[in-house]
gemmi code that builds the backbone of each chain (N, CA, C; Angstrom):
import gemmi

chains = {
    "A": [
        ("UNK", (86.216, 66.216, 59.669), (87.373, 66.675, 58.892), (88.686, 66.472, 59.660)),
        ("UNK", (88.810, 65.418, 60.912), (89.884, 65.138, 61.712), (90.730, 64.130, 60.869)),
        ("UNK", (91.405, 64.703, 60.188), (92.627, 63.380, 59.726), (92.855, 62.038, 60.843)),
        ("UNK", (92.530, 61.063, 60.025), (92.774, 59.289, 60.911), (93.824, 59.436, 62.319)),
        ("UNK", (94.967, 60.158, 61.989), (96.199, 59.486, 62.158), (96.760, 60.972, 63.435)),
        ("UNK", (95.470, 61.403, 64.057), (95.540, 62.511, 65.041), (95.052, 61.451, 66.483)),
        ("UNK", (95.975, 61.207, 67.183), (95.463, 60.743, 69.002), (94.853, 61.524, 69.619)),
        ("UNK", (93.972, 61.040, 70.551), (93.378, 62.169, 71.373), (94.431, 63.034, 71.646)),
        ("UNK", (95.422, 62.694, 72.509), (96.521, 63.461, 72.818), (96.804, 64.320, 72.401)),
        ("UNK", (97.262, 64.482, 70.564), (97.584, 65.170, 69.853), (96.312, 66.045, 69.715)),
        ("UNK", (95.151, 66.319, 69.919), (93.974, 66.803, 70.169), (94.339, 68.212, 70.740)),
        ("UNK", (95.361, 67.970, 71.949), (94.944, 69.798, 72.322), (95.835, 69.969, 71.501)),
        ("UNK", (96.975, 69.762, 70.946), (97.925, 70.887, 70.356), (96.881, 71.745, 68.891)),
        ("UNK", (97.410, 72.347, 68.211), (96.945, 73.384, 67.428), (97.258, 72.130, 66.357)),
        ("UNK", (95.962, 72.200, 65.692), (95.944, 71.477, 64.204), (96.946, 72.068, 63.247)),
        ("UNK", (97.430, 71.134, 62.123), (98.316, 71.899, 61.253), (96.967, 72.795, 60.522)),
        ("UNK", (96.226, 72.280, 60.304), (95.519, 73.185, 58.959), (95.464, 74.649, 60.048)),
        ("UNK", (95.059, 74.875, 60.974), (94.981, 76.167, 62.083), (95.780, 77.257, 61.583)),
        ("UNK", (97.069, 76.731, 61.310), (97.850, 77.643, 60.916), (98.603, 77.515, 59.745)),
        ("UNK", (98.177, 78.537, 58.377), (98.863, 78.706, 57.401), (99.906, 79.240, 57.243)),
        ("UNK", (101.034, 77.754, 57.462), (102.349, 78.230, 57.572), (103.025, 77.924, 55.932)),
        ("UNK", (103.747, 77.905, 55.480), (104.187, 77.592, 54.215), (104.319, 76.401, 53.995)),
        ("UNK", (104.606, 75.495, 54.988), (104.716, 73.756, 54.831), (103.338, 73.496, 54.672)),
        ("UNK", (102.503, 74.250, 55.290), (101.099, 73.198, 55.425), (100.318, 74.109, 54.138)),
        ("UNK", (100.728, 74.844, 53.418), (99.926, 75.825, 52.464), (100.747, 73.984, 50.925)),
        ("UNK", (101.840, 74.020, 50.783), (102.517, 73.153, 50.792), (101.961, 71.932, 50.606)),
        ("UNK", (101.668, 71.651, 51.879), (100.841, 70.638, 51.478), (99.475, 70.218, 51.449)),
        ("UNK", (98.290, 71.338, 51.493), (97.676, 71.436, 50.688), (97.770, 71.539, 49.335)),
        ("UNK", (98.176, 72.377, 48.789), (98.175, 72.397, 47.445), (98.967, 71.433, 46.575)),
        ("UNK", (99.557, 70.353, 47.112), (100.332, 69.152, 47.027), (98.844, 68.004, 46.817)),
        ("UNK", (98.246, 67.968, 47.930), (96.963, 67.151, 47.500), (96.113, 67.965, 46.635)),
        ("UNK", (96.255, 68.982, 46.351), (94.896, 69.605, 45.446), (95.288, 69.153, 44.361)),
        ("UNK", (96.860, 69.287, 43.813), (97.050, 68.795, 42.958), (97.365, 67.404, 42.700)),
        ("UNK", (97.415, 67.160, 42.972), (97.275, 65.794, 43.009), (95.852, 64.624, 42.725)),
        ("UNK", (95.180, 65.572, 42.999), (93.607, 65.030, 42.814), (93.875, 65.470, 41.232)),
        ("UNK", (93.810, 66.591, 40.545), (93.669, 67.687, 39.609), (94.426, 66.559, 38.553)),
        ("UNK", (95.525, 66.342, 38.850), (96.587, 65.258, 37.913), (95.609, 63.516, 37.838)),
        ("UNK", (95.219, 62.825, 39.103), (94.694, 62.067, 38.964), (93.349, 61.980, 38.152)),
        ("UNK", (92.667, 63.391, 38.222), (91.461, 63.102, 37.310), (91.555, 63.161, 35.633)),
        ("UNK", (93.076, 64.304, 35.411), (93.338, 64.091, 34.117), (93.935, 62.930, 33.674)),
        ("UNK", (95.016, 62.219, 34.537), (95.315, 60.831, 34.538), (94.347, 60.007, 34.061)),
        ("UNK", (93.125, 59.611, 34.438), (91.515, 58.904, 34.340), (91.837, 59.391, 32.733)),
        ("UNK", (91.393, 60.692, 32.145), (90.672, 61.405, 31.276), (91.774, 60.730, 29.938)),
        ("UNK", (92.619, 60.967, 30.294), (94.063, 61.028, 29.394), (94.321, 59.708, 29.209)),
        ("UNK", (93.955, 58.017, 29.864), (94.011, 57.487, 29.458), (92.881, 56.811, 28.867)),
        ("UNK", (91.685, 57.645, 29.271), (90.226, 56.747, 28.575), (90.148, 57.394, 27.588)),
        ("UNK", (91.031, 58.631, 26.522), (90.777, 59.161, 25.643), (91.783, 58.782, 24.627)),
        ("UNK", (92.950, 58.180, 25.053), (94.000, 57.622, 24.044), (93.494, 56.426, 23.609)),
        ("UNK", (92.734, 55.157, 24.556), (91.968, 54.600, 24.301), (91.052, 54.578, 23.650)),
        ("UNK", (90.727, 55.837, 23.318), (89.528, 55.775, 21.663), (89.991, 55.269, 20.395)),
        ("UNK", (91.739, 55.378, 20.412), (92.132, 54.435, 19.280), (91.502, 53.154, 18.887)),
        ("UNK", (91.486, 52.395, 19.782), (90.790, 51.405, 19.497), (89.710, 51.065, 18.986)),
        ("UNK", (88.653, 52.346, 19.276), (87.497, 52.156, 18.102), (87.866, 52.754, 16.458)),
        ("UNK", (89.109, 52.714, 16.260), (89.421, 53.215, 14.998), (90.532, 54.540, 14.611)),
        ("UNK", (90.907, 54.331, 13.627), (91.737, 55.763, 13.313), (91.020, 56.669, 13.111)),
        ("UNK", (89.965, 56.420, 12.147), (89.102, 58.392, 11.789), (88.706, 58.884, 13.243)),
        ("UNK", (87.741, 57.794, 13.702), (87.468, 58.987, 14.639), (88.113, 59.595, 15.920)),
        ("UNK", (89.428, 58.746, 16.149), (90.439, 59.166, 16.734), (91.022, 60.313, 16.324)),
        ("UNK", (91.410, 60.269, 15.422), (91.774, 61.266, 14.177), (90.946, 62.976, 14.559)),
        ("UNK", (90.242, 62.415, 14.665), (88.590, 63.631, 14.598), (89.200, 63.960, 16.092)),
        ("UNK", (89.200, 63.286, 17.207), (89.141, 63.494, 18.971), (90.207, 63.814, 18.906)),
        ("UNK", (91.208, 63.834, 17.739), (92.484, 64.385, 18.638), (92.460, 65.985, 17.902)),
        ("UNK", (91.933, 66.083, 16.585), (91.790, 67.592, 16.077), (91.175, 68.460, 17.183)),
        ("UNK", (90.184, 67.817, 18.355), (89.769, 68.630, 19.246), (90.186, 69.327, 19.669)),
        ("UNK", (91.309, 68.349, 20.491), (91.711, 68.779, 21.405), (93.055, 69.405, 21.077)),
        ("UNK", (93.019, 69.764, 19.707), (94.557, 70.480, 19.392), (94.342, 71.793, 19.537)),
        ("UNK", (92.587, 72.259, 19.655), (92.341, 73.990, 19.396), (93.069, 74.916, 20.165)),
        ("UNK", (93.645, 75.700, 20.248), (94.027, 76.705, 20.644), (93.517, 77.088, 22.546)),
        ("UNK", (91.873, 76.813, 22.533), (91.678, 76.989, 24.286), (91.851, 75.819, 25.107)),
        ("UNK", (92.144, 74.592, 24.230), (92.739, 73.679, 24.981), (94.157, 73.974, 25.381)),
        ("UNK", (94.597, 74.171, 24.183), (96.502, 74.459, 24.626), (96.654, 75.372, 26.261)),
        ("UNK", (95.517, 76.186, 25.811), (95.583, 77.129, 27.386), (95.335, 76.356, 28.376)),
        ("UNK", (94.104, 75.467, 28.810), (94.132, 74.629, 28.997), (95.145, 73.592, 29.894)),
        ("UNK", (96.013, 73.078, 28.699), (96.977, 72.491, 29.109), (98.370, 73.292, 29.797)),
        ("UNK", (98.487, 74.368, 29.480), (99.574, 75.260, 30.322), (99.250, 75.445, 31.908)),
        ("UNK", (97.677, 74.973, 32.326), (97.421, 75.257, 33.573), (97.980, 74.406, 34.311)),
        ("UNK", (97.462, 72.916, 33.328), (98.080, 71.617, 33.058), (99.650, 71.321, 33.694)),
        ("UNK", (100.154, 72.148, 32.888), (101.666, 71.869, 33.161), (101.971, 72.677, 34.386)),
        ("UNK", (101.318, 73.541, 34.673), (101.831, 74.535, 35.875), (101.289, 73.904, 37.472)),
        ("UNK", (100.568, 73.055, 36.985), (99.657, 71.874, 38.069), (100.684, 70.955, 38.514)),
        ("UNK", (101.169, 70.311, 37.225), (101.990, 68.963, 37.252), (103.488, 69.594, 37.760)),
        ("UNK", (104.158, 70.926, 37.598), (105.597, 71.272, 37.800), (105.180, 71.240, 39.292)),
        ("UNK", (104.297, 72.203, 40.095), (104.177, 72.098, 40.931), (104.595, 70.841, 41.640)),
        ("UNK", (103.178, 69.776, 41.598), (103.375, 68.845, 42.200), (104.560, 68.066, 41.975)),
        ("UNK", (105.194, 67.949, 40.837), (106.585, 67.061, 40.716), (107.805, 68.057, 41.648)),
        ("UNK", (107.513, 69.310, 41.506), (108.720, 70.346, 42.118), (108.717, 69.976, 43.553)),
        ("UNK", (107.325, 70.397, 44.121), (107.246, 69.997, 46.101), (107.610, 68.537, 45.915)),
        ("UNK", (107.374, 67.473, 45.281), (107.405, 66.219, 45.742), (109.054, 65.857, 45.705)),
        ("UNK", (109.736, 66.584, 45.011), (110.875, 66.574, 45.330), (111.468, 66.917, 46.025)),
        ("UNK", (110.951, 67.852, 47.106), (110.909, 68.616, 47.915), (110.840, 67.216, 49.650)),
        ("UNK", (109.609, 66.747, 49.152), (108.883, 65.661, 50.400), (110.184, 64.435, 49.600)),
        ("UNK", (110.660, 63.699, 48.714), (111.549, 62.670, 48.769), (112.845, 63.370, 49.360)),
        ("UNK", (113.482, 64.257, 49.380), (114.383, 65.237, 49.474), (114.704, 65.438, 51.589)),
        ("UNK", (113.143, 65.188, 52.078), (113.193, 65.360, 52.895), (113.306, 63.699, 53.917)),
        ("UNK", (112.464, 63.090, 52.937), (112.552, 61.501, 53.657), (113.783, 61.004, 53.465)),
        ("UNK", (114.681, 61.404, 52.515), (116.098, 60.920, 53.178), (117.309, 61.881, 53.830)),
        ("UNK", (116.076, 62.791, 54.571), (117.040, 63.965, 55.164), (117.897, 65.032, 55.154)),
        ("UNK", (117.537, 65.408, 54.143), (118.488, 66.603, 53.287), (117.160, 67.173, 53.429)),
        ("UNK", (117.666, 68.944, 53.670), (117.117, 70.171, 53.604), (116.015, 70.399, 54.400)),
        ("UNK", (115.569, 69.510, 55.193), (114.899, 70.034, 56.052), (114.663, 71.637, 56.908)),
        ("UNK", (116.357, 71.336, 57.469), (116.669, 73.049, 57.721), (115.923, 74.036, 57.070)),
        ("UNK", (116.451, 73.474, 56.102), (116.075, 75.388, 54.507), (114.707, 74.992, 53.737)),
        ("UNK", (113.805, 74.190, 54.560), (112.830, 74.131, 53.724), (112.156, 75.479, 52.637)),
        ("UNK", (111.820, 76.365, 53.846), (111.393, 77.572, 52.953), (112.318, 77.963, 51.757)),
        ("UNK", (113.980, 77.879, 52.033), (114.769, 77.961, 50.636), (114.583, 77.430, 49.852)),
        ("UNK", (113.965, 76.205, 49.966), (114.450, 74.704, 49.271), (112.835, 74.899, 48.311)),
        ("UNK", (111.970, 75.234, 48.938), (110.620, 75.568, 48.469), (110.410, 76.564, 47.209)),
        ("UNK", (110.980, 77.311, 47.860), (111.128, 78.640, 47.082), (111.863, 78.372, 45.876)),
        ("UNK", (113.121, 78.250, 45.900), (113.855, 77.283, 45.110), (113.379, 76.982, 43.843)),
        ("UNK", (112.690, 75.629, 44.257), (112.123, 74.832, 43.630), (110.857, 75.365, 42.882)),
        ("UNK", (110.540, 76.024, 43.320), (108.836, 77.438, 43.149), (109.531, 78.169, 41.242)),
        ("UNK", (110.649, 78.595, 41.908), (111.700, 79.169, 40.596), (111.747, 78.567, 39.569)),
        ("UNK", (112.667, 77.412, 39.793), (112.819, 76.655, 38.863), (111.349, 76.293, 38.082)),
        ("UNK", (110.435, 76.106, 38.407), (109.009, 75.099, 37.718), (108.419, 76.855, 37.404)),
        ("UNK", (109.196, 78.329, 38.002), (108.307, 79.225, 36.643), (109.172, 79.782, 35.680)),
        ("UNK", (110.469, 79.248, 35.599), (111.314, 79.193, 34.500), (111.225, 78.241, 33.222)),
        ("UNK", (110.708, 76.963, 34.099), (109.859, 76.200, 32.707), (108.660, 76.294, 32.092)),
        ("UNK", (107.980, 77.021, 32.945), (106.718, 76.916, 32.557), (106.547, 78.160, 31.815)),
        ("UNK", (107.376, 79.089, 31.757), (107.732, 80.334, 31.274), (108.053, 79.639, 30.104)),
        ("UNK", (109.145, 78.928, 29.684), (109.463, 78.347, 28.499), (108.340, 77.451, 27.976)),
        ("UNK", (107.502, 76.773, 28.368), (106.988, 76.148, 27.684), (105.289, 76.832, 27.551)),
        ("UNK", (105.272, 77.818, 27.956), (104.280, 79.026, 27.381), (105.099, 79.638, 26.177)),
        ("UNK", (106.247, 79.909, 25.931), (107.098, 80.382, 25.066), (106.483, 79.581, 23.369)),
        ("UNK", (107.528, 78.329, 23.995), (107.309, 77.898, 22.230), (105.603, 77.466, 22.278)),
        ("UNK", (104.553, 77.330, 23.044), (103.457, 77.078, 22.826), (102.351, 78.258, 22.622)),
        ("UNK", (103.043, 79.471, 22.761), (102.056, 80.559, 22.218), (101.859, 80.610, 20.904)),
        ("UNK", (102.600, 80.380, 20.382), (102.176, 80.854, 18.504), (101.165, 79.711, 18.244)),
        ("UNK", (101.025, 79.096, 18.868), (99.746, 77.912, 18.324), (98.186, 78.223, 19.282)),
        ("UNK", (98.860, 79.159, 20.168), (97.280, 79.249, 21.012), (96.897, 80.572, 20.220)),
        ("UNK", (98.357, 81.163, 19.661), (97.433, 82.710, 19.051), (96.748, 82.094, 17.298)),
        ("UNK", (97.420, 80.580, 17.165), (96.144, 80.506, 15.582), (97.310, 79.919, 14.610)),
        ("UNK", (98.195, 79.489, 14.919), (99.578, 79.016, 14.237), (99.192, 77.765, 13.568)),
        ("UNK", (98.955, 76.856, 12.097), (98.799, 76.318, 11.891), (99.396, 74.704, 12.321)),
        ("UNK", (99.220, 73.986, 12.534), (100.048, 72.430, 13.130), (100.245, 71.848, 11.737)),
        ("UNK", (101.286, 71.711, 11.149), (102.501, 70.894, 10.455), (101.466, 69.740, 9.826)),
    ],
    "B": [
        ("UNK", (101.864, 46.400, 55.284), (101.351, 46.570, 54.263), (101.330, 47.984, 54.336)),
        ("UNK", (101.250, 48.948, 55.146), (101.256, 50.287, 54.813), (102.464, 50.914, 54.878)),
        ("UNK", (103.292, 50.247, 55.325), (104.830, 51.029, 55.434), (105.342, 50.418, 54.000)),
        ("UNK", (105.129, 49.039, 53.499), (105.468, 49.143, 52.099), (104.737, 49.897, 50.825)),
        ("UNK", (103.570, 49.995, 51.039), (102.491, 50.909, 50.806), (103.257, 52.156, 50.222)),
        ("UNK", (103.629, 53.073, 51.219), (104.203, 54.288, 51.276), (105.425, 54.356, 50.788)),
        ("UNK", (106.309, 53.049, 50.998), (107.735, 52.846, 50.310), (107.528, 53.051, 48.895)),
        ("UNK", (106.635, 52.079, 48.444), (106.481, 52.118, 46.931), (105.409, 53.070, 46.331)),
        ("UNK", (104.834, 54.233, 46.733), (104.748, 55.572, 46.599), (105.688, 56.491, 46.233)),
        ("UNK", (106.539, 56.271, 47.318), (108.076, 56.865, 47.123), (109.061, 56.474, 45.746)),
        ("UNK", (108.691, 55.029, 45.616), (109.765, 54.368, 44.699), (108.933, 54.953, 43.099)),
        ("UNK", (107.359, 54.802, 43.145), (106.823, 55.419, 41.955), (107.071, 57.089, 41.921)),
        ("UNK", (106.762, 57.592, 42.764), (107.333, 59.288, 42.404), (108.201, 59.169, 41.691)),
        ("UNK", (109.538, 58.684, 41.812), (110.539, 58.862, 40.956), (110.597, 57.784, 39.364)),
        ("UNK", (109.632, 57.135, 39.496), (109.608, 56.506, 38.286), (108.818, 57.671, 37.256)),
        ("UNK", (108.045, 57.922, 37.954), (107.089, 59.061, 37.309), (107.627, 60.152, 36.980)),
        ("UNK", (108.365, 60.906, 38.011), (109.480, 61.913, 38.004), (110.098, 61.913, 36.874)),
        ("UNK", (111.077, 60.700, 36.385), (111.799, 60.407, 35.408), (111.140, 60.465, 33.927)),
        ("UNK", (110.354, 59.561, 33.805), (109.710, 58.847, 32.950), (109.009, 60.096, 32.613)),
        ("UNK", (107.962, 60.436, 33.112), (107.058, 61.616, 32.498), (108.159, 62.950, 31.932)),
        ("UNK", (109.044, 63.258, 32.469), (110.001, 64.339, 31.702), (110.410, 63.593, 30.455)),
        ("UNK", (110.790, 62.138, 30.644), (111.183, 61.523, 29.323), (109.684, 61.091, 27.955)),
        ("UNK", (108.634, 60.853, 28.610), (107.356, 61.333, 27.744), (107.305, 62.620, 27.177)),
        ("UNK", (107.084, 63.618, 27.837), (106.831, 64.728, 27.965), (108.018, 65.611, 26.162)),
        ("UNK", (109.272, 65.150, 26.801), (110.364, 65.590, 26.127), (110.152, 64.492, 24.665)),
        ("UNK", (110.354, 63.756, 24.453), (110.630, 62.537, 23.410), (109.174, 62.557, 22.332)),
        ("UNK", (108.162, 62.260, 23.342), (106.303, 63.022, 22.134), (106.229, 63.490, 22.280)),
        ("UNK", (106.751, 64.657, 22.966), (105.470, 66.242, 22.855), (106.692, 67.273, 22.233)),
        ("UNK", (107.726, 67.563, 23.185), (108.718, 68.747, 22.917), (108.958, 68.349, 21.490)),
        ("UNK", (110.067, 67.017, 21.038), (110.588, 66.566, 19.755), (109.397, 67.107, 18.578)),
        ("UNK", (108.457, 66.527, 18.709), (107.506, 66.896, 17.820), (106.627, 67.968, 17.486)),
        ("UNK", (106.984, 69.041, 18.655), (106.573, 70.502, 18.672), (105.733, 70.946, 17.552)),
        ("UNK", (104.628, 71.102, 17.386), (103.746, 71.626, 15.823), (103.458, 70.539, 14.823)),
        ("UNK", (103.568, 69.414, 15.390), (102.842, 68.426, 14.479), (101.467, 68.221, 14.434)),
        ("UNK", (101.048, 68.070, 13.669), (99.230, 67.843, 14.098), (99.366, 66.045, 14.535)),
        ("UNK", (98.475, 65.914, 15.338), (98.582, 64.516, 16.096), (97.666, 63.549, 15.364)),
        ("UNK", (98.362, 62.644, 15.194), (97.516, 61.527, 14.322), (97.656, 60.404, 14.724)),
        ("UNK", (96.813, 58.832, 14.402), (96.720, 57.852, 14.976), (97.892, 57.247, 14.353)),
        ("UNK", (98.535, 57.326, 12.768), (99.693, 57.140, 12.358), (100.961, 57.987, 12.678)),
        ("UNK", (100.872, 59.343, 13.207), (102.061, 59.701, 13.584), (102.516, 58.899, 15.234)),
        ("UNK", (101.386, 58.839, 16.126), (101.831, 58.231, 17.339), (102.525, 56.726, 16.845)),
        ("UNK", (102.031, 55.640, 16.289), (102.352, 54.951, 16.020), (103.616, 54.750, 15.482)),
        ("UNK", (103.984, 55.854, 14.568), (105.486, 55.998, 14.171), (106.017, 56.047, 15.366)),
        ("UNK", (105.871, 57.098, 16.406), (106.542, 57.786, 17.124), (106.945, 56.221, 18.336)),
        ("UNK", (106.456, 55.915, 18.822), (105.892, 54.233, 19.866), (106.707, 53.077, 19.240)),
        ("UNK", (107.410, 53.180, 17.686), (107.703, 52.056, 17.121), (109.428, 51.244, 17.627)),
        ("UNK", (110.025, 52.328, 18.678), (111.137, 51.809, 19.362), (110.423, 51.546, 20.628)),
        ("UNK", (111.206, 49.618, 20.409), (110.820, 49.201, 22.003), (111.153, 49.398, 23.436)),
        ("UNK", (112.061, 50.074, 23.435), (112.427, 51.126, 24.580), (111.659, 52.238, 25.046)),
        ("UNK", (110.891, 52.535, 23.784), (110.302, 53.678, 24.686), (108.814, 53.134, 24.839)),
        ("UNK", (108.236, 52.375, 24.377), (106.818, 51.827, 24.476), (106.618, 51.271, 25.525)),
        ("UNK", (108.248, 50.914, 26.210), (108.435, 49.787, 27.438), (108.200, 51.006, 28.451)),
        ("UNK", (109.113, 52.365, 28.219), (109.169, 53.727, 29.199), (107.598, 53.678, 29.624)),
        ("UNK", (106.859, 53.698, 28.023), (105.350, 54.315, 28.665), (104.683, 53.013, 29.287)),
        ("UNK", (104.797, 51.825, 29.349), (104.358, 51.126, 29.878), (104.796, 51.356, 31.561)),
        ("UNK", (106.013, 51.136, 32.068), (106.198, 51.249, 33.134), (105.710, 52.974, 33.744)),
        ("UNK", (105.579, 54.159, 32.790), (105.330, 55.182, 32.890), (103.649, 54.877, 33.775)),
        ("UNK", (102.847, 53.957, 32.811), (101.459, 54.343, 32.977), (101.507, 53.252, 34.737)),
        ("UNK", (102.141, 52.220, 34.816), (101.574, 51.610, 35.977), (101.870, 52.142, 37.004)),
        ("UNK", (103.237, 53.165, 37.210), (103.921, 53.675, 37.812), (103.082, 54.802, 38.761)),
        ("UNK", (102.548, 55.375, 37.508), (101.254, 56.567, 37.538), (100.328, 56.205, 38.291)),
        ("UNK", (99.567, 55.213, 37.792), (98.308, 54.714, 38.215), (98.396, 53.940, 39.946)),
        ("UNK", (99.272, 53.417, 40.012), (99.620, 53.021, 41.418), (99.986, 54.651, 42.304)),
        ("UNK", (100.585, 55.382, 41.990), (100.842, 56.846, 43.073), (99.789, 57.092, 42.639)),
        ("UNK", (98.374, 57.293, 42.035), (97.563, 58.139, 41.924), (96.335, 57.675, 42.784)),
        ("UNK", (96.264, 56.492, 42.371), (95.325, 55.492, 43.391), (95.819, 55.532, 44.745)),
        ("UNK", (96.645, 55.648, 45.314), (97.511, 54.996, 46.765), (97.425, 56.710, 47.517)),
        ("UNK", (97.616, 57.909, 46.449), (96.996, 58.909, 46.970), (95.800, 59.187, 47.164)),
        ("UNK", (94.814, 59.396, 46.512), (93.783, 59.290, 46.390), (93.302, 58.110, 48.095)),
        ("UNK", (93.659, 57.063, 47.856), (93.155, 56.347, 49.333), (93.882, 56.887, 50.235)),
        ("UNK", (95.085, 57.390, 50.126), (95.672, 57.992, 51.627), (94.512, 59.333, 51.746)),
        ("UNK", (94.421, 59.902, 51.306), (92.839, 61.355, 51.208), (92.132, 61.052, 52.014)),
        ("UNK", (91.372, 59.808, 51.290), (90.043, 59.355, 51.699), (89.909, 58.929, 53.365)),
        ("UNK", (90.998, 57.725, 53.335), (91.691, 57.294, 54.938), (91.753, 58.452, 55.500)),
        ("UNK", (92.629, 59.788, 55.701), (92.976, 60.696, 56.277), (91.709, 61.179, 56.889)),
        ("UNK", (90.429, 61.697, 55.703), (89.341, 61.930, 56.335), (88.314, 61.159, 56.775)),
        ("UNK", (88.864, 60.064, 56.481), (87.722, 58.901, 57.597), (86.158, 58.369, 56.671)),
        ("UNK", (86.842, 58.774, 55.017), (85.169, 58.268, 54.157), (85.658, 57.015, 53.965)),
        ("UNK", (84.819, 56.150, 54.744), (84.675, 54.663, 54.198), (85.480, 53.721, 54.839)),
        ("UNK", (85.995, 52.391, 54.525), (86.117, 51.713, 55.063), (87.739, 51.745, 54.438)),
        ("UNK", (88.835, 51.812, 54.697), (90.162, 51.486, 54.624), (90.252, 50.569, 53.641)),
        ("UNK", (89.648, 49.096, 53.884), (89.934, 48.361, 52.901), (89.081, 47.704, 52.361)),
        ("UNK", (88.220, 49.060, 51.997), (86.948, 48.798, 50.414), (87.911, 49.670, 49.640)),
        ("UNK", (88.294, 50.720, 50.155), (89.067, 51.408, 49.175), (90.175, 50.867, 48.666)),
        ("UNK", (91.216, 50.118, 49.744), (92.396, 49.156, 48.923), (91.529, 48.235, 47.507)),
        ("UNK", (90.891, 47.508, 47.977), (90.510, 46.507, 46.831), (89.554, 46.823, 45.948)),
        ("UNK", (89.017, 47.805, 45.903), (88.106, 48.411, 45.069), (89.535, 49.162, 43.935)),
        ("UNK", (90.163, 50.077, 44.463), (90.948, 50.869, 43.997), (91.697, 49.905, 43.205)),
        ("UNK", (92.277, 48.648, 43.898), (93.265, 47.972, 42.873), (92.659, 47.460, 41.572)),
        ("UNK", (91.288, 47.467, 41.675), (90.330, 46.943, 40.764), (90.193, 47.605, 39.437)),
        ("UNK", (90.581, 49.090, 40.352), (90.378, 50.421, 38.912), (91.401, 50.439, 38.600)),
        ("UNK", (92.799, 50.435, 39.366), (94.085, 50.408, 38.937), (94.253, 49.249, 37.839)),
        ("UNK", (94.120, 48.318, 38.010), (94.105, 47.116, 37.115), (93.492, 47.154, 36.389)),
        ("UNK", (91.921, 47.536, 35.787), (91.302, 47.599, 34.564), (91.926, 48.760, 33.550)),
        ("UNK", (92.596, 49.869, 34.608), (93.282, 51.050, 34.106), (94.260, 50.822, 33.168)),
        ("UNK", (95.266, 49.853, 33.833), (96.573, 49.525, 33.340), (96.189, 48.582, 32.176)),
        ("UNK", (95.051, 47.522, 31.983), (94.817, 46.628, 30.947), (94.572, 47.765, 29.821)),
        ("UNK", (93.469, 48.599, 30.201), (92.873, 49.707, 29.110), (94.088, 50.263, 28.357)),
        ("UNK", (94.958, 51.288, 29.204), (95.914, 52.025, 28.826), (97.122, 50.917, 28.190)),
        ("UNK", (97.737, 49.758, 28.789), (98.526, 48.985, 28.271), (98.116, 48.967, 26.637)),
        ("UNK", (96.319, 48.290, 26.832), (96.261, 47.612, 25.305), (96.043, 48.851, 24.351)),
        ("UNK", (95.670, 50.061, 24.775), (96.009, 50.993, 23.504), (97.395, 50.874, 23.538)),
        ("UNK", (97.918, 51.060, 24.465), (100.021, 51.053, 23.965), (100.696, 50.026, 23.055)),
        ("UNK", (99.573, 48.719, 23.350), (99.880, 47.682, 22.257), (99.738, 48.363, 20.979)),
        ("UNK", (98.091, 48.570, 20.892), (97.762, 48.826, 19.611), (98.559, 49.746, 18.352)),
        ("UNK", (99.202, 50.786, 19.327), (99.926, 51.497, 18.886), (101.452, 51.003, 18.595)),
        ("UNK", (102.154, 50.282, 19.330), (103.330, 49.712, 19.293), (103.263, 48.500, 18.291)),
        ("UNK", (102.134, 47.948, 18.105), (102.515, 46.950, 17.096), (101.980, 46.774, 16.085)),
    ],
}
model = gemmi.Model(1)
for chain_id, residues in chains.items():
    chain = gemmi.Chain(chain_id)
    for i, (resn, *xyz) in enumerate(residues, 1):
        res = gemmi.Residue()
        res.name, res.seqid = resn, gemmi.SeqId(i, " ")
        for name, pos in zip(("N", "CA", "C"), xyz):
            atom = gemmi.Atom()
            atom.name, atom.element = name, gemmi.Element(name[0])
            atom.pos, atom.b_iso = gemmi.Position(*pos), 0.0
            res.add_atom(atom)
        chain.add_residue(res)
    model.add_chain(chain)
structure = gemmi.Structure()
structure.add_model(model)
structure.setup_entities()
């Protein structure tokens, strides 16, 4: 479980994972999600791709996935994806040198902002998870 | 190859960044409570500007998702470095044909 890109050298100091500091919590959960997005990525495009065997039963695969415990579902969805788009703005933010200093501000920050949207977009998407008919 | 590698990681985040808020907002928000159909997407896909968005949207995707995914794997030492480059571009590329030609199907 030694990441490639550790020298012997770098060997005695204290591993990042050792200590759960907020950068390295950070970026764990930066790759967790990231896996989490890539497997729906896979899913999301081998399922739009069912068009191609036709409209009905496309038609049919997409009534599925309109039910109500999917929508929940997908709010985890979105709270996955704010994340990872929020820190990664966070990591481009930092490769051209801005905010390093205030990371923890800049984190936090950014933490805000993605549960102010996700707050909103639980908003207009509840009346359809509590049974709201689709148009 | 790995410092451009990582450049154009960087350069897709923000394509993705962009682009997926402009997916996200344009089919999903705009159309809020529609029931989803193989003729409403098709309406929706029928400006070539935005069929072009999701095109560059999906390769954009599929390249940061793959290029992560092998930085993982590399990091913990499963496999060979570059079975995973050329294997991966293999899935990336059948990915992008798959996902492209439904975007056709739908766009035209």
């Amino acid at each position: 479980m030694i990441p490639a890109y550790r020298s012997r050298k770098m060997m005695a100091a204290p591993h990042p994972w050792e200590k759960w500091r907020m950068g390295t919590v950070a970026f764990a959960m930066h790759r967790a999600s990231g896996v989490v997005i890539a497997l729906y990525g896979i899913t999301h495009v081998m399922v739009v791709s069912f068009a191609l065997a036709g409209e009905e039963g496309f038609n049919r695969l997409m009534d599925t996935f309109q039910q109500p415990w999917v929508l929940v579902l997908e709010m985890l969805l979105v709270a996955v994806v704010l994340f990872h788009m929020l820190n990664g703005v966070r990591i481009l933010l930092f490769d051209i040198g801005v905010g390093v200093r205030h990371q923890k501000a800049l984190f936090l920050g950014l933490m805000v902002v993605g549960a102010v949207v996700l707050t909103l977009t639980v908003i207009i998407t509840l009346p359809y998870i509590q049974g709201r008919e689709l148009a | 190859m790995s410092a451009w590698g990582w450049l154009l990681q960087r350069i897709t985040a923000g394509i993705v960044l962009i682009f997926l808020a402009i997916h996200l907002w344009l089919l999903h928000y705009v159309y809020l409570g529609e029931r989803l159909t193989f003729q409403r997407i098709e309406e929706r896909l029928q400006a070539p500007v935005l069929w072009t968005a999701e095109g560059l949207l999906l390769a954009a995707a599929i390249y940061h998702a793959l290029y992560g995914l092998r930085g993982i794997a590399i990091d913990y030492r499963w496999g060979n470095p570059r079975t995973w480059t050329w294997s991966l571009t293999v899935v990336g590329v059948a990915g992008f044909l798959l996902g492209g030609y439904a975007l056709y199907c739908f766009a035209s």
